[in-house]
N, C-alpha and C positions, 0 to 999 in steps of 0.2 A: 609406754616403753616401745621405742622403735626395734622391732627383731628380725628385719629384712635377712640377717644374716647367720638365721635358725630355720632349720628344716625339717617338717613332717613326713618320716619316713614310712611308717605303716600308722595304722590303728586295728585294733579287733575288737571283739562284742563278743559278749555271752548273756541270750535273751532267754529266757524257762517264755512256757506258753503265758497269753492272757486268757485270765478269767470276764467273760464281757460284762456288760453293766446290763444289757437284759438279764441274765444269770443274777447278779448282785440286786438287785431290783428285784426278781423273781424268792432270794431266800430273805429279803430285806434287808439285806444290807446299805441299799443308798434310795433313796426317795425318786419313783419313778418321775416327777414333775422336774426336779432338781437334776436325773441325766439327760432327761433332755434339753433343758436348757444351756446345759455345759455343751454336745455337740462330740463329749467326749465318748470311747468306746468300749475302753478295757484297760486293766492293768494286769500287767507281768506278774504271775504269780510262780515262787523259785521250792514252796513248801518247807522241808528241811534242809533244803543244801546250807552250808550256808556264805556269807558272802565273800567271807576270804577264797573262798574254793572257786564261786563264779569270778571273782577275781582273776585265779591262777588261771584258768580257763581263756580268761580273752587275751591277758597275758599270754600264752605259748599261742595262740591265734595273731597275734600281735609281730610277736617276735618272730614267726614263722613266716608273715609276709615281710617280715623286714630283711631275713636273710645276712645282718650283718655278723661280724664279732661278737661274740655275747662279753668280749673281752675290753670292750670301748665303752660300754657301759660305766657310769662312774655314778649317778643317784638314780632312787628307786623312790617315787612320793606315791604313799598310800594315801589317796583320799577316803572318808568315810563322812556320810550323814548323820546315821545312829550307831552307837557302838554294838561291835559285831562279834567280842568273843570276853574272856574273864577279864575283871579289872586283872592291871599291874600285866597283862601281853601285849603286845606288840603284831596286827596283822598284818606290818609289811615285812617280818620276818618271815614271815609264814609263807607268805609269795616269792619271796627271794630262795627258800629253803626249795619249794616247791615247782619253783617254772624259772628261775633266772642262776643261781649260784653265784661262786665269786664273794668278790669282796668287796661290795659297794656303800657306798652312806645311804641307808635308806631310814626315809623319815616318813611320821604322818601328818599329813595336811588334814584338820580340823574348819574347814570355811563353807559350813553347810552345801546348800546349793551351790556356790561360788566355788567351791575347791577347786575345780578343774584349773579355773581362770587364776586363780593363787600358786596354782603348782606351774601352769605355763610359764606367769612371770619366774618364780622362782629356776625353773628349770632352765629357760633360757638366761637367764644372769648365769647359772653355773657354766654353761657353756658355754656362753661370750669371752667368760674370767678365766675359759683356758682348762678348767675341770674336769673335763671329759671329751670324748670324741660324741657318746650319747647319751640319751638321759630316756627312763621309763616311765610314763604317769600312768597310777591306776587306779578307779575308781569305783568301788561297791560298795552296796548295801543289799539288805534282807531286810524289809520293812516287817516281817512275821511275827514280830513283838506281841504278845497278849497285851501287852502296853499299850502299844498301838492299833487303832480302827484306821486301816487303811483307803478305805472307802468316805471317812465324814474327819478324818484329823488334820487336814490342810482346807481350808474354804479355796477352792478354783482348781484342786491338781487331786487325783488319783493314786496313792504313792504305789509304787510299784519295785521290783525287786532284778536287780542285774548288776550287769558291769563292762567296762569299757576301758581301754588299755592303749596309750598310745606311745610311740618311739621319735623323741627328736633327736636332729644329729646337726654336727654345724658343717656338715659334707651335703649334697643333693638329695635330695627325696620330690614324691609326688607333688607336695606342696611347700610353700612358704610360709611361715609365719611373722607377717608383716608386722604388725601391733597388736599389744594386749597389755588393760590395765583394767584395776578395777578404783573404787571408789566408796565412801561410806559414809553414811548420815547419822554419827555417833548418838545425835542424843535420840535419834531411835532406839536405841537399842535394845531396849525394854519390852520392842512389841512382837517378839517371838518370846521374851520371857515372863511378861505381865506382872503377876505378886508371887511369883515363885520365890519361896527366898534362896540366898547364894548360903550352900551348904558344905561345910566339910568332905563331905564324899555324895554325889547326886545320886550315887547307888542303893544309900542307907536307906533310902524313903522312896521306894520308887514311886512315877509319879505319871500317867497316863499323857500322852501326847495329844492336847490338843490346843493345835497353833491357832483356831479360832476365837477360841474364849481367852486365851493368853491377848489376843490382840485387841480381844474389849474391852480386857481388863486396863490392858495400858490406856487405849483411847479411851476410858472414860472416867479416868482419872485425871486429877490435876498437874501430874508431869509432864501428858501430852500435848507438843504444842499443836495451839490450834492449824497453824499453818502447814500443818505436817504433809500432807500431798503436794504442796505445791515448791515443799524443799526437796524431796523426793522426783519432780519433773524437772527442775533447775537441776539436781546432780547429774540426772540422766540425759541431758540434753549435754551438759558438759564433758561429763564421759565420752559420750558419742561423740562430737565433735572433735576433741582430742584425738582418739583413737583414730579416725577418719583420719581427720588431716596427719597424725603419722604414720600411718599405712599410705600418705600420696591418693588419697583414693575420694571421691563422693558417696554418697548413701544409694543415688543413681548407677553407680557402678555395681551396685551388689548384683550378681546373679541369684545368690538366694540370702535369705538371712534366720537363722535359725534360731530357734530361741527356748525357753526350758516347756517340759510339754505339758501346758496348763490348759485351762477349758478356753474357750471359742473367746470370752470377751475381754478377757488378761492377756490372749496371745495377740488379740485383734488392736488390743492397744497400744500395746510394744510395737507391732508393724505398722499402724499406719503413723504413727508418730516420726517412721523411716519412711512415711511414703509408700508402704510395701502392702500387700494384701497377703492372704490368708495363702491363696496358689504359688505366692513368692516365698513359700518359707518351708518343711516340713510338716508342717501342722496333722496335715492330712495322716503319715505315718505315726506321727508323735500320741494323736487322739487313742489309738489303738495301745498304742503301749506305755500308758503313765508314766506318771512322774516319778524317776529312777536317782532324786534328788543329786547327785554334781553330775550323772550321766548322761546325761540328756542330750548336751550336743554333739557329744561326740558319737554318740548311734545314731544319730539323724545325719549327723555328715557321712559316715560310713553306707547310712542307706541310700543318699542322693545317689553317690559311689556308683553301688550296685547296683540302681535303681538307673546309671546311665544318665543322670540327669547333669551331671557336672563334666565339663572336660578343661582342658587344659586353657589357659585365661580366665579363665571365669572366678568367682571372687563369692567370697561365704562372709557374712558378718555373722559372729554367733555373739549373741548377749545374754545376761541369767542377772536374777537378783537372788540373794538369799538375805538369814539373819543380821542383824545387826546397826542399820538398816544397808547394806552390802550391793552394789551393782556392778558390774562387770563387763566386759566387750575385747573380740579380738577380730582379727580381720584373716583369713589364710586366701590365698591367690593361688589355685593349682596352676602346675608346672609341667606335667604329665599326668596319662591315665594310669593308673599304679597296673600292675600285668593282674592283681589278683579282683579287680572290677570288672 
C-alpha cells in the first residue's frame, strides 16, 4: 500500500527495567550455553503492572509529543500478543477511558507480532477515506503469564514486557509513512498452533505457551509441506520488493532497517537478506530489551530518535514476521527531527 500521503506525527514507549540473562542463567532460568549463543542480553521485565496500563503510559507520552487536538482523533487500534485482562473486556476501552477520551471507533488488532504492521495498513486506509484528521496505535503486552516461560517459550527471542504508542495524521509530522503491507503463507498456519485443538473458549483449558514444541509438532507431521522455508523466503523476497518499489526507494537506500528483537542469527538473516548488517539495524539496543511481541519496531525507531542516529532524509525499513505464517514491512522517510529527540 502506497502511504506517502500518511504522517508520523509522534511515538512514545513505556519500557520497566531488564532482568539480564547473566541473572536468568544464574537462578536457571535460560541455559548458559544457549545465552550465549543468542548474543542476546536481557528482557524487559513490567512484574504486575499490567499491559493496558504500560499501554496508557506511552500513550499520554505519545500524545504529549504530538501536541495536536486530541479532537482529530477518530480510531484508537489496541494491539495485543497475549491477552491481557478478563474474557468478554475490551483493553482499548480501558486506554481510551484512561489517556485519550472522546468518542472514537476503537478496535483491537489481534496479528500477533505483526499487529503493528496490520494496524498501520489499517490506520492509514482510515485516513486516506477521509475518517479522521488522526489516528492512535497502540501496542502492549505483559508476557507474566505463569502460562508463560518467558525465557525458553519462543526458540530465537526473549519475550519481554512494554509498549509502544504511535500518532498518524494526514497533516505533516516528523516522518512519512511511505509503504506498508504485509503478507501470509496460509497453509503455515499451524506452526504456532501445532495439535492444539480449536476450542470453544481457549480459556477453558488453559494451555502453557510453548511456540517451540508447537512448531515440531507441526513440522513433523504430515501437513507440513516439505518445501516450507523456501515458500517462506519467496514470500519474503516479494513482500520486500513490493514494498520497496512503492515507497520509490532501494534496499540501498535504507539508513537503518529494523526489525523484531530476536537473537543474533534470526536478526542476522533478515539483514543480510537486505544486504544490511547487524550495525545497520538496532539490534544492538533490541538484544538488551526482548522481544516485546508487535513492539518492537516502534521502540527501536524511537531509540535511533534519541539515540541521534536518524535525521531528516534518512529512510527506516522496519520488517517483523509473526503467526500464521505472517510477514510484514513498511518503509518511513523522516521529514524532520521531532523537538522531543
Amino acid at each position: 500500500m502506497r502511504t506517502s500521503d500518511v504522517y508520523i506525527a509522534a511515538v512514545g514507549t513505556y519500557l520497566p527495567d531488564s532482568v539480564s540473562v547473566t541473572e536468568a542463567v544464574r537462578r536457571g532460568w535460560l541455559d548458559a550455553a544457549e545465552a550465549e549463543r543468542s548474543g542476546l542480553l536481557g528482557a524487559a521485565v513490567a512484574g504486575d503492572t499490567p499491559a493496558p496500563e504500560m499501554g496508557v503510559r506511552a500513550v499520554r507520552t505519545a500524545l504529549g509529543r504530538w501536541g495536536g487536538d486530541i479532537s482529530e482523533l477518530g480510531l484508537l487500534l489496541y494491539v495485543e500478543g497475549y491477552r491481557c485482562g478478563p474474557d468478554g473486556w475490551l483493553p482499548q476501552s480501558y486506554v481510551m477511558r484512561e489517556a485519550v477520551g472522546g468518542d472514537l471507533l476503537a478496535v483491537g488488532v489481534r496479528q500477533g507480532c505483526n499487529g503493528v504492521f496490520g494496524a498501520l495498513e489499517l490506520a492509514a486506509a482510515h485516513l486516506r477515506g477521509g475518517g479522521s484528521e488522526a489516528a492512535l496505535i497502540v501496542a502492549a503486552d505483559n508476557m507474566g503469564s505463569p502460562l508463560v516461560d518467558r525465557w525458553r517459550a519462543s526458540p530465537g527471542y526473549l519475550l519481554a514486557d512494554g509498549a509502544a504508542a504511535l500518532v498518524l495524521t494526514r497533516s505533516a509530522g516528523f516522518a512519512r509513512l511511505l509503504s506498508v503491507n504485509s503478507k501470509a503463507v496460509p497453509e503455515l498456519e499451524a506452526l504456532h498452533r501445532g495439535t492444539q485443538p480449536l476450542e470453544p473458549s481457549g480459556s477453558a483449558r488453559p494451555v502453557p505457551l510453548d511456540l517451540g514444541a508447537r512448531q515440531r509438532e507441526f513440522l513433523g507431521g504430515d501437513d507440513a509441506p516439505k518445501d516450507w522455508m523456501l515458500r517462506v523466503i519467496k514470500a519474503q523476497g516479494e513482500l520486500m520488493a513490493q514494498t520497496l518499489d512503492e515507497a520509490g526507494v532501494t534496499a540501498e537506500d535504507m539508513t537503518r532497517v529494523v526489525t523484531a528483537h530476536a537473537n543474533r542469527e534470526l536478526a542476522d538473516a533478515w539483514l543480510s537478506s537486505l544486504s544490511r548488517t547487524l550495525e545497520q539495524s538496532a539490534w544492538g539496543f533490541g538484544r538488551g530489551v526482548g522481544h516485546l511481541m508487535a513492539g518492537d519496531q516502534l521502540v527501536s525507531l524511537e531509540h535511533l530518535l534519541m539515540a541521534g542516529e536518524l535525521g531528516p532524509g534518512d529512510r527506516v525499513l522496519m520488517v517483523g514476521s509473526g503467526p500464521g505464517l505472517g510477514i510484514a514491512a513498511a518503509v518511513v522517510e523522516l521529514t524532520a527531527l521531532p523537538p522531543w529527540a
